[in-house]
VOGU-3710 file (C-alpha; in Angstrom, 3 decimals, decimal comma):
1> xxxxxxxxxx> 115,870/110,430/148,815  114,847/107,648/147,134  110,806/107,740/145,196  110,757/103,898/144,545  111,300/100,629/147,125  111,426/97,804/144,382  111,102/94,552/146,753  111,606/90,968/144,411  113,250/87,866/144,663  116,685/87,564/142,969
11> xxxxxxxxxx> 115,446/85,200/140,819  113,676/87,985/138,710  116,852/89,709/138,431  116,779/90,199/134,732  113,483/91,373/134,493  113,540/93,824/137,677  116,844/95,334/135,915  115,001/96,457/133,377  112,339/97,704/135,363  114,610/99,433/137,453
21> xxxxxxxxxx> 116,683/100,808/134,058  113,337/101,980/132,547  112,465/103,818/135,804  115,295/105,263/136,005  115,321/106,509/132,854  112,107/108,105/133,441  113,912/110,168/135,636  112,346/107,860/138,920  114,542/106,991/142,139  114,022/103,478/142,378
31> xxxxxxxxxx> 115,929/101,669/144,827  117,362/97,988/144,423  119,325/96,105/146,823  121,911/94,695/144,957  123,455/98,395/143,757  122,507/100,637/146,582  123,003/98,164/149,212  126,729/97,880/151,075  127,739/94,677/152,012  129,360/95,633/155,415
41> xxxxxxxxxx> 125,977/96,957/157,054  123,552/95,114/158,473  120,617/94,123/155,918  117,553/94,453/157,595  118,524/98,270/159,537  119,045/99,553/155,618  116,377/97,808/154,572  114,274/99,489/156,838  116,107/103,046/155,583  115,507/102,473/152,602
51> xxxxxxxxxx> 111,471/102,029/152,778  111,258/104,765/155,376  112,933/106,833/152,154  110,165/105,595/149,751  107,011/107,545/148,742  106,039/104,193/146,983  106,421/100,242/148,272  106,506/98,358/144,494  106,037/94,679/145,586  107,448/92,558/142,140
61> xxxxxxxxxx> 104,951/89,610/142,434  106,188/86,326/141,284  106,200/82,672/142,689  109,492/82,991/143,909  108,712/86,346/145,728  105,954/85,485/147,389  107,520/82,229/149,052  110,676/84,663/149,950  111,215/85,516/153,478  113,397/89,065/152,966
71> xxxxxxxxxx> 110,476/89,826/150,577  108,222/89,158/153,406  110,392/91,116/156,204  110,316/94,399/153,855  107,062/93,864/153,130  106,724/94,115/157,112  109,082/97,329/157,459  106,598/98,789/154,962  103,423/97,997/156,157  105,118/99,098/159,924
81> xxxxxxxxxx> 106,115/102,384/158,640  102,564/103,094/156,738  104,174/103,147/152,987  101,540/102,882/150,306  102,063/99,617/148,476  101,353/98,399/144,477  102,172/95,594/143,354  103,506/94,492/139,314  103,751/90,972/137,897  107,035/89,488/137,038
91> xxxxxxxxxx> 107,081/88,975/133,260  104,819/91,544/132,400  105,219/94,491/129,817  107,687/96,651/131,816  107,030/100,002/129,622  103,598/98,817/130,982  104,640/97,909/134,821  106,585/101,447/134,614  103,104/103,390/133,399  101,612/101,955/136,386
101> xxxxxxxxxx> 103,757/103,100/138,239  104,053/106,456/137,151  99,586/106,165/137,670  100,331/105,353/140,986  102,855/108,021/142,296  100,606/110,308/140,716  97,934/109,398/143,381  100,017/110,272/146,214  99,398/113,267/147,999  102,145/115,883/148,253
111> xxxxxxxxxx> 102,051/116,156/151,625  102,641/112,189/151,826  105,668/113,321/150,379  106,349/116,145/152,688  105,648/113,887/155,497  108,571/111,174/154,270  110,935/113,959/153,911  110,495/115,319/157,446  110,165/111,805/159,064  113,770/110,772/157,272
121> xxxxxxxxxx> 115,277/114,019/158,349  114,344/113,228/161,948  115,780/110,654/161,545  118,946/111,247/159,986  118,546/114,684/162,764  118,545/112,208/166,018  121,393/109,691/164,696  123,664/112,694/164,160  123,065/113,893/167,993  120,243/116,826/167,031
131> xxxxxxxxxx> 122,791/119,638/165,600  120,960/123,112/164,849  122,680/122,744/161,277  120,242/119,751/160,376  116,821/121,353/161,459  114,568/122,571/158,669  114,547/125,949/158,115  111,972/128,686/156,007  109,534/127,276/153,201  110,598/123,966/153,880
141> xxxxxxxxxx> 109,846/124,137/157,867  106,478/125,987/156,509  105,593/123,013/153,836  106,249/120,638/156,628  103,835/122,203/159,330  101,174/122,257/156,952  101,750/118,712/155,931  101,562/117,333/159,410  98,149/119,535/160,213  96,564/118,036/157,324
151> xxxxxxxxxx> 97,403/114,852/157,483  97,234/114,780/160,952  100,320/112,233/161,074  103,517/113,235/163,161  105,903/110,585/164,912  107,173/111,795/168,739  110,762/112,455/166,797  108,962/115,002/163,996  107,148/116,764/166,643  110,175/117,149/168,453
161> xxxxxxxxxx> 112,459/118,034/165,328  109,452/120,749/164,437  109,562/122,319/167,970  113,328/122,804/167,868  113,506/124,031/164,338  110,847/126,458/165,627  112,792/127,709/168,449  115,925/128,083/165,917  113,792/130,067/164,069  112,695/132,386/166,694
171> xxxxxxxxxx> 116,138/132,478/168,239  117,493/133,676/164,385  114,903/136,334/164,179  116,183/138,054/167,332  119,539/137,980/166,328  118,765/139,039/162,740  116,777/142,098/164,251  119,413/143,049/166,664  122,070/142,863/164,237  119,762/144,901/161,376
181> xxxxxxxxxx> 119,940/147,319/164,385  123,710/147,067/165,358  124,125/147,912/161,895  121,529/150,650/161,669  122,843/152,616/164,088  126,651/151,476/163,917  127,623/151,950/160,281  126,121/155,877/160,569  128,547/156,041/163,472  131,409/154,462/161,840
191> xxxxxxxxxx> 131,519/157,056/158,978  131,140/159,800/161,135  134,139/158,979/163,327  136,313/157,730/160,531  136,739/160,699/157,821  139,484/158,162/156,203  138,874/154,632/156,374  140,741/151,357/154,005  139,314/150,457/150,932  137,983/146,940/152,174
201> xxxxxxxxxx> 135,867/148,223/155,234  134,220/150,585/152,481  133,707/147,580/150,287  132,602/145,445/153,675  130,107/148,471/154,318  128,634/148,213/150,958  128,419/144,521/150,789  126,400/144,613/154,300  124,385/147,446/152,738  123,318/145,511/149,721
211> xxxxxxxxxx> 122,843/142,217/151,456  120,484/144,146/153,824  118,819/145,895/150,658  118,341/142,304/148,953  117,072/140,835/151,910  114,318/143,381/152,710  113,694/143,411/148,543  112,790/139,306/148,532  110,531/140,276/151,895  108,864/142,661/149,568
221> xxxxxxxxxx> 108,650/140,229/147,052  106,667/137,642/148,989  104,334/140,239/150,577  102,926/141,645/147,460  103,869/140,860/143,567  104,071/144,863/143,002  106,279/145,902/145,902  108,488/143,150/144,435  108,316/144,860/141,213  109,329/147,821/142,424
231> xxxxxxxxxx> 111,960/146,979/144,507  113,519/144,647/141,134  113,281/148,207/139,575  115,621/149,700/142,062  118,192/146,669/141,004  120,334/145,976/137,857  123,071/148,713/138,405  125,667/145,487/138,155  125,795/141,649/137,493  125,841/140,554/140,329
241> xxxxxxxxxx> 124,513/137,055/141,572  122,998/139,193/144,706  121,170/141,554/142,105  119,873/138,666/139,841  118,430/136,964/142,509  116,414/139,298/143,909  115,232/140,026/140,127  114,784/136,284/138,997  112,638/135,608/142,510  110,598/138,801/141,450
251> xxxxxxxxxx> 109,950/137,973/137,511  109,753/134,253/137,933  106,286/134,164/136,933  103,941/136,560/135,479  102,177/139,639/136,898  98,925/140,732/135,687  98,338/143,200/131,962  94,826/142,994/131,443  91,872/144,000/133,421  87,883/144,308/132,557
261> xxxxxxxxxx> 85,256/146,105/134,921  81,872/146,383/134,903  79,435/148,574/136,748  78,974/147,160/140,100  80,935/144,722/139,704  80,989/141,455/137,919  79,985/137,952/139,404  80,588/135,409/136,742  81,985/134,682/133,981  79,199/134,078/130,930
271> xxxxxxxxxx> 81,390/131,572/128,722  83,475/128,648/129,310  86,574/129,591/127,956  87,707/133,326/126,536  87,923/133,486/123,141  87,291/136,705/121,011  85,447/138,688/123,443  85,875/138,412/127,386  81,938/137,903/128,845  81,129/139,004/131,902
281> xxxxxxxxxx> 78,002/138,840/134,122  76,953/140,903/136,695  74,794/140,377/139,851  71,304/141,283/137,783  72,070/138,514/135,040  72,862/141,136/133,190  75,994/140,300/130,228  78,818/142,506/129,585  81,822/142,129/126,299  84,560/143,773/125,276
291> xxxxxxxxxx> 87,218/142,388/122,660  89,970/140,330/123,797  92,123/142,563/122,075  91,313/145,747/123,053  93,742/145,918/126,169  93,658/149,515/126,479  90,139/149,188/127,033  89,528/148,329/130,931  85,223/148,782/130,393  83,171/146,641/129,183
301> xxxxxxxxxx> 79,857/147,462/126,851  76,404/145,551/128,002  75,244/142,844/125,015  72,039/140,816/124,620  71,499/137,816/126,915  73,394/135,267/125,075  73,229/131,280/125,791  74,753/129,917/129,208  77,720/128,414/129,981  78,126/124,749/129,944
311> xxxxxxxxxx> 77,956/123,200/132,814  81,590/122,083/134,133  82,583/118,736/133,824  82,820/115,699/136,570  86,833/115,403/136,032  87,519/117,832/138,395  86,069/117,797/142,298  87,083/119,780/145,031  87,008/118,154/148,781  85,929/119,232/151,545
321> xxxxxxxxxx> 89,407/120,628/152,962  89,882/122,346/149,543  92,303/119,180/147,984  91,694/119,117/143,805  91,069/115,884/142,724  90,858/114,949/139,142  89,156/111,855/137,520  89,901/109,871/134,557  87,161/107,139/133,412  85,146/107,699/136,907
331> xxxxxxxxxx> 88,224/106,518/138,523  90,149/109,215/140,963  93,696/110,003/139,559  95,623/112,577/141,045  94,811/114,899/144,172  96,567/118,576/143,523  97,024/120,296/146,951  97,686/124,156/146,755  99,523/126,146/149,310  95,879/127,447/150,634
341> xxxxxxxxxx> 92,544/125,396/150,417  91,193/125,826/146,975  88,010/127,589/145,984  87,799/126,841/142,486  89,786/124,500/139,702  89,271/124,944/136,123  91,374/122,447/133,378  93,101/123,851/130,964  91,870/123,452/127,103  94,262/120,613/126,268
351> xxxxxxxxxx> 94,104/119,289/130,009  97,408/119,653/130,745  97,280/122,327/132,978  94,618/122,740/135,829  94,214/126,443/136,972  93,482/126,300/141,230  92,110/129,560/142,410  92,712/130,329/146,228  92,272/133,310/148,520  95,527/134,554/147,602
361> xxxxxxxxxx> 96,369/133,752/144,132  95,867/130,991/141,285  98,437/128,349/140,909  99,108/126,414/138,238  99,511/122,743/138,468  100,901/119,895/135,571  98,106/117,074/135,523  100,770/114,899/134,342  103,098/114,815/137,275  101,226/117,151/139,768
371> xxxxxxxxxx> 104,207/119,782/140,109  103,265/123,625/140,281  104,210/125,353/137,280  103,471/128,987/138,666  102,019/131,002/140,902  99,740/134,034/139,526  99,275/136,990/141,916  98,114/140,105/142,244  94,183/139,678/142,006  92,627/137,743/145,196
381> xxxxxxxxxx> 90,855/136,067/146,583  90,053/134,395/143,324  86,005/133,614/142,717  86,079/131,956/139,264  88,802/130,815/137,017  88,453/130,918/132,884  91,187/129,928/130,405  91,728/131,547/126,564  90,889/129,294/124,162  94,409/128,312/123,218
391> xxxxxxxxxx> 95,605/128,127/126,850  98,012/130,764/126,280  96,088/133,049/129,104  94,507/132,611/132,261  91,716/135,330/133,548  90,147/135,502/136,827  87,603/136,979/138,691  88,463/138,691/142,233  86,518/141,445/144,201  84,184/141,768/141,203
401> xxxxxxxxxx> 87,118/142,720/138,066  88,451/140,152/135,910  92,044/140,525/135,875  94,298/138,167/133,062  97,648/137,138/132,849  99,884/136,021/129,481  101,469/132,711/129,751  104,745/132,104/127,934  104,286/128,455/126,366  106,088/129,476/122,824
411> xxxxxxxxxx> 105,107/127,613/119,763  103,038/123,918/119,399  104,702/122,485/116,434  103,385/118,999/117,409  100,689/117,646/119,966  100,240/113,961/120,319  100,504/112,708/123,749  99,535/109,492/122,527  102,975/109,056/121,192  105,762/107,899/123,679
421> xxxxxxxxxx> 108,598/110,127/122,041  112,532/109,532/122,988  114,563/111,999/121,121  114,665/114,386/118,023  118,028/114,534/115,780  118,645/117,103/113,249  117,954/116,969/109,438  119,988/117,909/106,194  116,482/119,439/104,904  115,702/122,955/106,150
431> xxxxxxxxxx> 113,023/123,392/108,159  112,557/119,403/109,049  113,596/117,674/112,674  113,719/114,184/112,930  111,020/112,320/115,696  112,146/109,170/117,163  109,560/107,352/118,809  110,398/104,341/121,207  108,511/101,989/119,070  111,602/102,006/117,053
441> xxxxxxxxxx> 109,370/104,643/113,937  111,872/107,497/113,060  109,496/110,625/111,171  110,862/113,414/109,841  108,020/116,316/110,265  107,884/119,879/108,801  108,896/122,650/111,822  106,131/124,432/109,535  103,038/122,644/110,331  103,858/119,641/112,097
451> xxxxxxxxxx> 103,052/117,193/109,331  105,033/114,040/108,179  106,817/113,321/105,510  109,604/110,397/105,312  109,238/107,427/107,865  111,952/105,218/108,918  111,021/101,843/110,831  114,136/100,383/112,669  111,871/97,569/113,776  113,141/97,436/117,401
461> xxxxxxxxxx> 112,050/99,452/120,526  114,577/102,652/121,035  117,218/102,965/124,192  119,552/105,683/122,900  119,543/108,041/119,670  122,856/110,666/118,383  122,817/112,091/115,463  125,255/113,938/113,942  125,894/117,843/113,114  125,263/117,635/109,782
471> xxxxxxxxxx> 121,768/115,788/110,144  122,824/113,706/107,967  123,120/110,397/110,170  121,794/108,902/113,358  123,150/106,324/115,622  120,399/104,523/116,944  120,973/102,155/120,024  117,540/99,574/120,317  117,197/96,673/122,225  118,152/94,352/119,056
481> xxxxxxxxxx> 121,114/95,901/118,643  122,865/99,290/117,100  121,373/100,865/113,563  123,497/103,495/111,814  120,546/105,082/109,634  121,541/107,624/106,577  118,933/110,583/106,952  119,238/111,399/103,456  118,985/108,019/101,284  116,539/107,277/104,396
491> xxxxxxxxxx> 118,121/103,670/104,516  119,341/101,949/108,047  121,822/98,966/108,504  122,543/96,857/111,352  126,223/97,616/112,850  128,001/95,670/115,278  130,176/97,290/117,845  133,432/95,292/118,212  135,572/94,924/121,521  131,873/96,664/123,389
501> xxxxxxxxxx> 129,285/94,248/124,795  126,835/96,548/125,790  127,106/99,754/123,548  125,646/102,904/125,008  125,692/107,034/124,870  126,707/107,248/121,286  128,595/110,074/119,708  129,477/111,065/116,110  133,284/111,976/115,719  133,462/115,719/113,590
511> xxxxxxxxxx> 133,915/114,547/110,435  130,560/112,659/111,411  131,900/108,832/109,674  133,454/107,720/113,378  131,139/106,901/116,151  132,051/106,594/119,796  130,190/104,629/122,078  130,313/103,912/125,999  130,724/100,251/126,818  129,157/99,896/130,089
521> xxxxxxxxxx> 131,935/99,568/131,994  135,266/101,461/132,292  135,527/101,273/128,487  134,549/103,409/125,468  135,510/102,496/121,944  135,938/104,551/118,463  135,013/102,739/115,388  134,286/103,553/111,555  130,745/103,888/111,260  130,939/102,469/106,912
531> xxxxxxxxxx> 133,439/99,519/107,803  132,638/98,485/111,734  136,470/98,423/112,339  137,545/99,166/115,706  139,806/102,334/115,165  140,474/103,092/119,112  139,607/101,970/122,425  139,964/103,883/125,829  140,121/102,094/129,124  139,602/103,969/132,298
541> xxxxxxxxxx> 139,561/103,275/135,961  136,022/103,623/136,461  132,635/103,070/134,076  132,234/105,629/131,410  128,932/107,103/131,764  128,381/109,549/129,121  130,374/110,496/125,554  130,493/113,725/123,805  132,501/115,022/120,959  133,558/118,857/120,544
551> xxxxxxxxxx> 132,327/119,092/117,080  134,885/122,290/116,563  137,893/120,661/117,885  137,231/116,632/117,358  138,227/116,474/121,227  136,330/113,407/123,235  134,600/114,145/126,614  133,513/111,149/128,789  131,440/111,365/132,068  132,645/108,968/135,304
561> xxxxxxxxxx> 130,631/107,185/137,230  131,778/109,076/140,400  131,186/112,513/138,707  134,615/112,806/136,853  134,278/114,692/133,314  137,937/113,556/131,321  138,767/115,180/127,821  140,814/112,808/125,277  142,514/115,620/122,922  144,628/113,182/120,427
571> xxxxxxxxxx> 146,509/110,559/122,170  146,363/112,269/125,788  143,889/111,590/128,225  143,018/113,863/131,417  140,466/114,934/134,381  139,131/118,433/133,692  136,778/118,070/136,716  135,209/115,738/139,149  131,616/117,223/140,714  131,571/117,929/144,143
581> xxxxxxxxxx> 127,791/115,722/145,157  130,313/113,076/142,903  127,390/111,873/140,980  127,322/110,414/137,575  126,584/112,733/134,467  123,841/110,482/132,122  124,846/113,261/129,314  127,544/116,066/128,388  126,441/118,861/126,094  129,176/120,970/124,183
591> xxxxxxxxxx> 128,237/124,255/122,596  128,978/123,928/118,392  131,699/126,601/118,967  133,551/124,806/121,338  133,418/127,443/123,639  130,660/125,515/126,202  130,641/122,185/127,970  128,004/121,178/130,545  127,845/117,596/132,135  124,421/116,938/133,254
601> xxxxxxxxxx> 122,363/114,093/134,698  119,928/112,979/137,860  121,061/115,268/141,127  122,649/118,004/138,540  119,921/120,394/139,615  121,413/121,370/143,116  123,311/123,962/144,583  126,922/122,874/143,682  126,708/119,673/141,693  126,875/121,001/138,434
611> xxxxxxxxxx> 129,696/122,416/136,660  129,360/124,708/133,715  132,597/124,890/131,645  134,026/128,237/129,378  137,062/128,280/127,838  139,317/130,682/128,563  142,745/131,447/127,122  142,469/128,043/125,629  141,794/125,994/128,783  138,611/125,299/130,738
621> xxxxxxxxxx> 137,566/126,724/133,603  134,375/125,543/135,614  131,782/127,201/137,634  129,924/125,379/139,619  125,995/126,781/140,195  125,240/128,391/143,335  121,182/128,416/143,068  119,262/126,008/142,580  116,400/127,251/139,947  113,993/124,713/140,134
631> xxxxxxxxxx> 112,915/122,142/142,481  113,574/118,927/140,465  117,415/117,460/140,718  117,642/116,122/137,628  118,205/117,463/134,305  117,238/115,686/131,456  118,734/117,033/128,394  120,585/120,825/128,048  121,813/122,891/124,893  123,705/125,374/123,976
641> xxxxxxxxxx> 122,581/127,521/121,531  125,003/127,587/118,208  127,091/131,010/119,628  127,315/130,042/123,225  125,585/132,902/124,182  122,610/131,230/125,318  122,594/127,981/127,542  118,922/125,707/127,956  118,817/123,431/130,438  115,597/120,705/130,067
651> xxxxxxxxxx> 114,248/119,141/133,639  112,103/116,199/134,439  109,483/118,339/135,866  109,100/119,998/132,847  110,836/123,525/133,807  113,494/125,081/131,190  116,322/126,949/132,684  117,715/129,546/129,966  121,019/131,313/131,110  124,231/133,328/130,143
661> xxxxxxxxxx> 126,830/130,462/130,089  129,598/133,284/130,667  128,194/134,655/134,358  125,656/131,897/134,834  123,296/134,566/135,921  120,177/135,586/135,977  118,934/132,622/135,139  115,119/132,482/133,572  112,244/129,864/134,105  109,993/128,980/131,251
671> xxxxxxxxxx> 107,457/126,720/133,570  104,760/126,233/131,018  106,492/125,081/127,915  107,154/121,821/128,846  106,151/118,695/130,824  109,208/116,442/131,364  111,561/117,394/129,063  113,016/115,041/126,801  115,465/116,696/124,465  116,412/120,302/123,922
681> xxxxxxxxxx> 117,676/120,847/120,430  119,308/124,277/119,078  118,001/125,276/115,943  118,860/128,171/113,358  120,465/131,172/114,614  121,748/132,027/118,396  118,110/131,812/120,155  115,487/129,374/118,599  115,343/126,293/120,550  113,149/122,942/120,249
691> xxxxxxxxxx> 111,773/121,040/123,000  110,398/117,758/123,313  108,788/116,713/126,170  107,360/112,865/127,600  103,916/113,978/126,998  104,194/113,822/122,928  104,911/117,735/122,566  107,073/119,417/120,535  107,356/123,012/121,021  110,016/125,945/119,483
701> xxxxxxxxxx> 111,216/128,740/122,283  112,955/131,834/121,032  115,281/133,300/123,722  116,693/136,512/123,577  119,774/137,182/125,219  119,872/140,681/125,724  117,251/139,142/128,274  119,910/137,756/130,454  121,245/140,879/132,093  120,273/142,438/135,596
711> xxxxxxxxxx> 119,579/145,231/133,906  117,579/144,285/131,426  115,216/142,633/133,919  115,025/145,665/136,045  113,636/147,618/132,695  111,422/145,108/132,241  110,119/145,252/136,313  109,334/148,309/136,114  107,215/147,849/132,513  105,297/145,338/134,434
721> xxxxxxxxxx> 104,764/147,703/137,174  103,990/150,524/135,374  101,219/148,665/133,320  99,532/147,331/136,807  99,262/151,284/137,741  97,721/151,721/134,635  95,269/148,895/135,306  94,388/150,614/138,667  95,745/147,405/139,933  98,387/149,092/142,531
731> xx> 99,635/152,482/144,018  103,112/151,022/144,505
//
């Protein structure tokens, strides 16, 4: 579904390219006429599509758009179908156009969203003569209903898609019970009659067994965050993708390990944030303390009246209905809308996070692009909220205890979110990484403290950055042209890319002198990186989208536009793959062994569009994913880590995906490391990571992975759980 309606006149072409390029690239859905419309439908019916599709109408003001009927007809369609509009200048900064933007999509509500989504599938529902297979089903039939009652919006076609998804539903529920039953009472029966049955109806009884044990497991799971635990406990016998889902639902985000009491209860929190001591007060006034460390201690010891807590700021308001809305300069910026009305909101430390306490849980929301990074249960309904002073823990207060929870967020190398970063490139020095902002200022900073020490200005704003293996060069791709820079003499040069008009996605060969670059087209060329001489040039049958190079083998892997991923080993060119959602990889990661290749891009997030390659016996063999583990489609930037063992895959909302490349699953969610990523870098041994994200932030993850096994994760269920009976928290 397309985010962005871009409506201009043609002649702002040029400039609304880049627009649309930078948006893009910003991991946006914009649409544009010229590339997404086909020239045998008729214009205004897909015009009218495409801004039913949009969350946002972006009206690209100019002289020439303004006089322009078509502009005037969508701007009709929009107004008609009650799309919120902003409009940009023609001419005007489009970094800044594209952080206005970005301001403005912010402001929409999520259930605006919600609403689109269900209004296009009604759509799309009634054209295809109302099949059962296109009503919305579960969460999303949920998220829908609760959209509509709060905005209070709903077309004649929703309602009707809404009432015959419920009756689906209700119809599925009876058959699911009767078969649950059927099988209760047949299978018993079965065995009894048959002392000697084949070797595939025992395996079919055992399959229906477990997929009726992992269904009733994720029921627990949503009931209560302990009877989840438990039943992920009970799992991890094998490796299978049944197993690890059931595990990976249950562990996806933390469970409570800290608790503090008082004597009758405590009704406040005395301090701001936590910091040393956890301060309590009670309903006389009274103030209680005990150490922050001392989490064997579940009491806390009364102190001396101390001074009060500040006063909360004005940057955060709760409405009426319970929506969060959070100010910047007076001026409302974004409105956060948990899954029930909220009671409190407390901002994180460094304001990236806001905490939103409900009557069932807090959730965790990104300021930056309003996603949910987590959902914290097990204490409820939630009175006050209070953050640790270095936002690595949340604590609040429900039914009088104060109950906390440890965030994973790994280690802040770097915080400026003034700084627009675009990618980081390895060093020869140990224990440097190369920053390279798009102001066209390369820094290479100390993985020690975060401090600066050589700086590079290229002297042109950055598109594209490789470096190469060695950290010992960078190919730099800026809007004046390509810049080969040596990282060592600290010295860059102007290169010029023969036979390649527009040279893109560049790759160091493995003896890191060649470079390969993507052409734009359905060309990618080889030169010497010293010389500039031309030393190959591939032509294909469609555009080259990405380039890679196995640094083990020297072998060359290109992305097609249409989802292809081709391998050039010497002189011979073939397809290994093609995608099946045929979408166009914007990257291709290959593990420094050799042993693991990933295409990735915008749309690789879902259920069967992405493809992740092992060798085996010397050939490749893909697996496509069969789970989608986070919500956005598109993933930014991936690594492997130097063995293959690990596999870290970076997405625009900000989650990192860490898996076993050899079984794919379980798959792990770091949700709090991170907002957009940018580039995931493997660093040292088999499990240090960095990770750059879009809001200046450059953070180092360790991943262990004797993690990534079902049965690891059921040892570490039942920890949690056994901790939580410890805390008094649960009898499970």
């Amino acid at each position: 579904m397309y985010h962005i309606f871009l409506s201009y006149s043609r002649i702002d072409s040029d400039w609304v390219d880049r627009l649309h390029a930078e948006l893009e690239s910003r991991g946006f859905e914009a649409w544009l006429d010229r590339r997404d419309l086909p020239l045998n439908l008729p214009w205004l019916n897909q015009i009218s599509d495409a801004v039913e599709e949009c969350a946002l109408f972006v009206f690209c003001e100019s002289e020439a758009a303004s006089s322009s009927e078509a502009c005037a007809s969508e701007r009709q369609v929009a107004e008609r179908q009650g799309r919120p509009e902003t409009r940009v200048s023609v001419g005007e900064s489009v970094d800044e156009v594209v952080d206005q933007v970005e301001r403005e999509v912010g402001l929409l509500s999520p259930d605006l969203r919600a609403i689109v989504e269900v209004e296009v599938l009604a759509r799309d529902w009634d054209r295809a003569g109302r099949p059962a297979g296109k009503l919305p089903a579960g969460d999303a039939r949920k998220r829908f209903r609760r959209a509509q009652q709060r905005q209070e919006r709903s077309s004649e076609l929703t309602r009707e898609l809404m009432a015959a998804s419920r009756r689906k539903s209700i119809r599925r529920g009876i058959f699911t019970a009767t078969v649950t039953l059927v099988i209760g009472a047949f299978l018993p029966t079965v065995r009894a009659t048959f002392e000697v049955t084949t070797e595939r109806r025992v395996s079919h009884a055992k399959l229906v067994n477990r997929m009726y044990a992992a269904t009733n497991a994720h029921l627990a799971i949503n009931r209560s965050v302990y009877e989840g635990l438990k039943e992920a406990g009970e799992f991890g016998k094998n490796d299978s993708a049944l197993d690890a889902s059931v595990q990976v639902s249950a562990l996806a985000d933390p469970s409570p390990d800290d608790v503090v009491r008082v004597p009758g209860g405590a009704k406040s929190f005395a301090v701001a944030t936590i910091g040393t001591t956890i301060e309590l007060l009670d309903g006389n006034g009274d103030r209680w303390s005990r150490n922050a460390k001392d989490t064997d201690v579940h009491s806390a010891s009364k102190v001396p009246a101390g001074p009060p807590k500040p006063q909360a700021g004005t940057d955060v308001k709760l409405s009426k209905s319970g929506v969060v809305q959070l100010f910047s300069g007076g001026a409302l910026d974004r409105r956060i809308v948990a899954d029930w009305p909220a009671r409190v909101a407390v901002m994180s430390p460094d304001s990236r996070y806001i905490a939103v306490g409900t009557i069932d849980s807090v959730e965790v929301f990104d300021t930056d692009v309003g996603v949910r990074r987590m959902r914290l249960r097990g204490a409820s309904p939630v009175d006050e909220i209070a953050w640790s002073d270095d936002g690595s823990r949340i604590w609040a207060l429900a039914d009088g205890e104060a109950v906390s929870w440890k965030l994973e967020r790994g280690e802040t190398i770097l915080d400026e979110p003034q700084k627009n970063y675009r990618a980081l490139v390895r060093s020869s020095s140990s224990g440097q990484v190369w920053l390279v902002e798009r102001s066209g200022t390369m820094r290479e900073i100390s993985l020690a403290d975060g401090t600066t020490g050589t700086q590079i200005e290229l002297g042109s704003l950055v598109k594209v950055v490789a470096g190469d293996a060695k950290g010992e060069r960078a190919a730099v791709v800026t809007e004046a042209g390509v810049q080969v820079v040596d990282l060592r003499s600290h010295r860059s040069r102007k290169v010029t890319i023969p036979a390649c008009e527009s040279p893109d996605s560049p790759a160091f060969g493995a003896d890191g002198k060649d470079l390969w670059f993507g052409c734009g087209g359905a060309t990618a060329v080889r030169v010497d990186s010293q010389n500039q001489e031309l030393l190959e040039s591939l032509d294909g049958d469609e555009e080259f989208t990405a380039v890679e190079v196995d640094p083990a083998t020297g072998d060359v892997y290109l992305a097609g536009a249409a989802g292809q991923v081709f391998q050039k080993s010497g002189t011979k060119t073939e397809l290994l793959t093609q995608t099946r959602c045929k979408t166009a990889a914007t990257g291709i990661t290959v593990a420094m062994n050799g042993e693991g290749l990933l295409p990735f891009g915008q749309d690789f997030g879902q259920v069967g569009c992405t493809e992740l390659a092992s060798r085996e016996s010397g050939s490749w063999e893909f697996y496509p994913f069969t789970e989608q583990a986070v919500k956005s489609r598109t993933v930014f930037s991936a690594a492997f880590a130097p063995d293959a063992r690990t596999l870290v895959e970076g997405y625009t909302d900000g989650t990192l995906v860490v898996r076993p490349p050899a079984k794919l699953q379980p798959a792990e969610r770091m949700t709090m490391v991170a907002t957009w990523v940018r580039t995931v870098l493997p660093i040292g041994g088999s499990g240090d990571f960095l990770v750059l994200d879009r809001g200046g932030r450059l953070t180092r993850i360790t991943v262990d992975p004797g993690r990534l096994s079902n049965a690891a994760i059921a040892k570490e269920a039942r920890r949690r759980l056994q901790r939580a009976r410890e805390l008094e928290l649960t009898k499970w």
